[in-house]
C-alpha positions in Angstrom: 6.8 33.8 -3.9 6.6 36.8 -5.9 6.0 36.1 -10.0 6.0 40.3 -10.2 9.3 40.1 -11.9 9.6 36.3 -13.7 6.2 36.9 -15.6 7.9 38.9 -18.2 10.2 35.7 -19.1 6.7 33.5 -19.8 7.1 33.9 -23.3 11.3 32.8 -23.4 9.7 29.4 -21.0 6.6 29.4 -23.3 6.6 25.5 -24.8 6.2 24.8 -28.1 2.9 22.7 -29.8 2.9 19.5 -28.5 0.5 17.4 -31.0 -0.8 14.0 -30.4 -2.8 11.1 -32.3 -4.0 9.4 -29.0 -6.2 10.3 -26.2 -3.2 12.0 -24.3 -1.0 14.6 -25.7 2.9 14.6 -26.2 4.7 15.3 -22.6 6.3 18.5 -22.5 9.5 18.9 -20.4 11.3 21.7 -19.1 13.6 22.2 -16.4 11.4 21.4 -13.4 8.5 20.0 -14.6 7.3 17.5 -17.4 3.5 18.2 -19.0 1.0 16.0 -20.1 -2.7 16.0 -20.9 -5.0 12.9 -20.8 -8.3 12.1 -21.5 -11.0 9.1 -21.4 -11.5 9.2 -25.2 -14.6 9.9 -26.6 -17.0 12.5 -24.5 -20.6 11.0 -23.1 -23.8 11.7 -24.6 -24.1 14.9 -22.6 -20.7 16.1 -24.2 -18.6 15.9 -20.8 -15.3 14.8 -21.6 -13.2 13.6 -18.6 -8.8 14.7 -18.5 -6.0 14.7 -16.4 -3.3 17.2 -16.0 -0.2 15.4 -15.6 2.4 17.7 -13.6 5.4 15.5 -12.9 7.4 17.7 -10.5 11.0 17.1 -10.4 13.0 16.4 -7.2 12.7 19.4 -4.9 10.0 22.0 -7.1 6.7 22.6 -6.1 3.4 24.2 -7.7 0.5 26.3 -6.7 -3.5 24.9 -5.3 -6.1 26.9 -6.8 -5.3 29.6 -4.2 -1.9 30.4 -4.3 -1.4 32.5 -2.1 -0.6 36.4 -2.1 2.1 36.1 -4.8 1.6 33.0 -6.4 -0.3 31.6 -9.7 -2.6 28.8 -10.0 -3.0 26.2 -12.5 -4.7 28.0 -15.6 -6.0 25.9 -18.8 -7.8 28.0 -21.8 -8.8 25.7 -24.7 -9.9 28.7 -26.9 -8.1 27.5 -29.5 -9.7 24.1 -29.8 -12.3 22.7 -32.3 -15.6 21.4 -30.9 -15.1 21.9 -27.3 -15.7 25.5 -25.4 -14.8 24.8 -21.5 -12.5 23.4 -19.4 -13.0 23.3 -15.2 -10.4 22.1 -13.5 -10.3 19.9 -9.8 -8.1 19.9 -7.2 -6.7 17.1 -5.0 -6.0 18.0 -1.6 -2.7 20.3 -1.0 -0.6 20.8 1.2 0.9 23.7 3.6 4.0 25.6 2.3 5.9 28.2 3.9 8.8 30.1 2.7 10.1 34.2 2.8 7.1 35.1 1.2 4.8 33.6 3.7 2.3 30.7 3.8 0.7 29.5 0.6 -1.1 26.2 -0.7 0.2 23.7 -3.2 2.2 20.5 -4.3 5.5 19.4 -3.2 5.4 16.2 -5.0 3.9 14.9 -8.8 0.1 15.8 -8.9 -2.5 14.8 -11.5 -6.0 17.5 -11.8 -8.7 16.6 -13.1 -10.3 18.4 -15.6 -13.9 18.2 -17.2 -14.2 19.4 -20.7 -17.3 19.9 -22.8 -17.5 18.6 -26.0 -20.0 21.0 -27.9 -21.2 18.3 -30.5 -20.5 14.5 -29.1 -20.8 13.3 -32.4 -18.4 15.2 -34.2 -15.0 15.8 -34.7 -12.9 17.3 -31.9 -9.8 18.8 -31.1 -8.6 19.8 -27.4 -6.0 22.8 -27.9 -4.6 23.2 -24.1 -3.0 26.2 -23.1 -1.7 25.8 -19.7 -0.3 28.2 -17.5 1.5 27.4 -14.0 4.2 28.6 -11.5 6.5 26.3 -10.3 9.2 27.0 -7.2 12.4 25.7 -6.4 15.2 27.8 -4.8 13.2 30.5 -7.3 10.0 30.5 -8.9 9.2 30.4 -12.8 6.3 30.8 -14.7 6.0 27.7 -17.3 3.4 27.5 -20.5 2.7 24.5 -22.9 0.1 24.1 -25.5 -0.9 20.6 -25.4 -2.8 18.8 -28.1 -5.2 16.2 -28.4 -7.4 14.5 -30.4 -9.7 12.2 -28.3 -11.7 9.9 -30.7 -8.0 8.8 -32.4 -7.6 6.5 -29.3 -11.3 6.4 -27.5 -10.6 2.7 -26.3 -7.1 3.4 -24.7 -7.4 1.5 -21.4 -4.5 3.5 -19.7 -5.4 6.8 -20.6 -8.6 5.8 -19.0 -7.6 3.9 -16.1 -5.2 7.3 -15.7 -8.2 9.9 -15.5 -10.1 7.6 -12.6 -7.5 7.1 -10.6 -6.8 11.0 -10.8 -10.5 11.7 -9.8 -10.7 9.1 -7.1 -8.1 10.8 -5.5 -9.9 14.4 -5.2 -11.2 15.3 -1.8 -14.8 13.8 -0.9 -18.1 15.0 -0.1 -18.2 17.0 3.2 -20.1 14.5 5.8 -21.9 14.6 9.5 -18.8 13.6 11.2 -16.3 15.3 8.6 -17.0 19.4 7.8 -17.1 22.9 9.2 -20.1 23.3 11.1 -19.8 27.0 11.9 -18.9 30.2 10.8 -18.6 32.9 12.0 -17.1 36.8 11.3 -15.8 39.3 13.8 -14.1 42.3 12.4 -11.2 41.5 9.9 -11.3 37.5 11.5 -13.2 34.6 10.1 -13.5 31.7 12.5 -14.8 28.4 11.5 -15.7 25.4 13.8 -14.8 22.2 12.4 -15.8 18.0 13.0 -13.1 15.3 12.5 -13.7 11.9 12.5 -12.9 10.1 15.5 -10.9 7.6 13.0 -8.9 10.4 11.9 -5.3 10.0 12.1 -2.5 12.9 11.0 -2.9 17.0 11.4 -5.3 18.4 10.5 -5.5 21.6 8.2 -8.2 24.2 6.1 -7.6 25.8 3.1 -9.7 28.2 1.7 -10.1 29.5 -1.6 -11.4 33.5 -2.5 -15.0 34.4 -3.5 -18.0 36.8 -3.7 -15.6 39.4 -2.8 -13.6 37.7 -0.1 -10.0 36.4 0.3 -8.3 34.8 3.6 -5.2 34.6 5.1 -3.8 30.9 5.9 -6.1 29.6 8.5 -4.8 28.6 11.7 -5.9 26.4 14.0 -6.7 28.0 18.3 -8.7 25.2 19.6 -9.4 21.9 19.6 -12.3 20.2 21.0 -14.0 16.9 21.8 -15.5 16.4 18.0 -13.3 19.0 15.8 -10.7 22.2 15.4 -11.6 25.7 15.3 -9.6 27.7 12.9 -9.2 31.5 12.3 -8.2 33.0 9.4 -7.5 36.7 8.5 -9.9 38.8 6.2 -7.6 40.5 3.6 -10.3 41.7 1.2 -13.9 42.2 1.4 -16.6 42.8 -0.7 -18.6 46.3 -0.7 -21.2 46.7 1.4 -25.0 45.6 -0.1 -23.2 42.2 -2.1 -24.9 38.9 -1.3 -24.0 37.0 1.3 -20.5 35.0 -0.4 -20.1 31.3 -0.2 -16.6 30.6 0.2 -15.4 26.9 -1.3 -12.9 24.9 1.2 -10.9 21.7 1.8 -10.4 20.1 5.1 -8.0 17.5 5.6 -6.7 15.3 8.3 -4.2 12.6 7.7 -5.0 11.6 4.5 -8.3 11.6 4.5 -10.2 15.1 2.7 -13.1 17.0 1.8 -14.3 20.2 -0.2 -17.4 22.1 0.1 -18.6 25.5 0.8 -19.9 27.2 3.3 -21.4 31.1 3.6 -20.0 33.8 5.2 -22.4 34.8 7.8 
């Protein structure tokens, strides 16, 4: 899906200031997609503040993982603009495969909510969450979409929703990589990463890897060459590598099978 060409029309799609007096902003709808940012309210005493991305595909559009393949973009957020808060991460829930002319790439084919943790620089005073977000989405073409979303969490901290919205979107991320639920091995031959993996004997469904870039590194879509007694070995192309003398790179990952999923990292040996 190549954005080469459509990037140039971000600023006709760009939305306009979407202000709110609650813990979640106005939603924002354009052809495609509607926009909405949640929170829990008031941030902890530590200054974490928990969100929600709300991406409500329509009927037959899709949007981008964290790696979005070779000609894709990813979900951005940049809160530079706001007052009293300075970062923004954002978490993933488990994609899915997607293939089209372009070739394989990572993402949603369906609504998705991401979690996001914000930090609120001084708990006890005023704040203002100024979201600039940045997708792709993809139909029978791809566009590049933009909203500034606004929200002022302490002018609804007790909203039971909004609240009850943010959980439900972080219970739903992928787990904690276990015994019985991981890649075990890695290992690198030439321009092919392989990686061992355990399933669950309880595991129902495919199974598939996704890997994100790092220290250096970025993978083509893992595929699976053998399956054994306690797991699935994958292999996945090396299409960039860092320069000799870097540190060993830990790559971050999420395996799935059925609907059961987890993230972690592993190194590249």
């Amino acid at each position: 899906m190549s954005f080469a060409r459509l990037l140039v029309a971000a600023a006709a799609l760009s939305a306009s200031v979407n202000t709110s007096s609650s813990s979640s902003s106005e939603a924002h709808a354009i052809d495609g997609v509607t926009l909405r940012l949640v929170t829990t309210g008031l941030p902890d005493e530590t200054g974490r503040l928990m969100g929600a991305l709300d991406i409500r595909l329509a009927s037959g559009w899709k949007t981008y993982w964290k790696e979005p393949g070779a000609s894709g973009v990813p979900p951005q957020i940049d809160i530079g603009a706001s007052i009293n808060a300075s970062t923004a991460v954002i978490h993933f829930p488990a994609p899915a495969w997607h293939e089209d002319k372009y070739g394989a790439w990572a993402g949603y084919g369906e609504p998705v909510v991401l979690p996001i943790t914000f930090t609120v620089d001084a708990p006890d005073r005023f704040s203002v969450i100024e979201a600039d977000v940045f997708l792709g989405i993809c139909e029978t073409m791809c566009i590049p979409v933009q909203a500034r979303l606004t929200v002022e969490p302490a002018s609804a901290p007790d909203d039971p929703d909004d609240a009850a919205f943010v959980e439900a979107a972080i219970r739903a991320l992928p787990g904690e990589p276990r015994e019985t639920f991981r890649i075990d091995d890695a290992t690198l031959s030439g321009n092919v990463l392989r990686l061992k993996t355990i399933i669950p004997d309880s595991a129902s469904g495919a199974t598939a890897l996704f890997l994100a870039p790092g220290g250096g590194f970025a993978f083509g879509a893992p595929k699976a060459v053998k399956a054994g007694p306690d797991g699935i070995t994958f292999e996945a192309a090396v299409l960039s590598r860092p320069a000799d003398g870097q540190p060993a790179a830990e790559i971050s990952y999420t395996l799935t099978s059925g609907s059961a999923a987890v993230a972690g990292v592993f190194a590249v040996p």
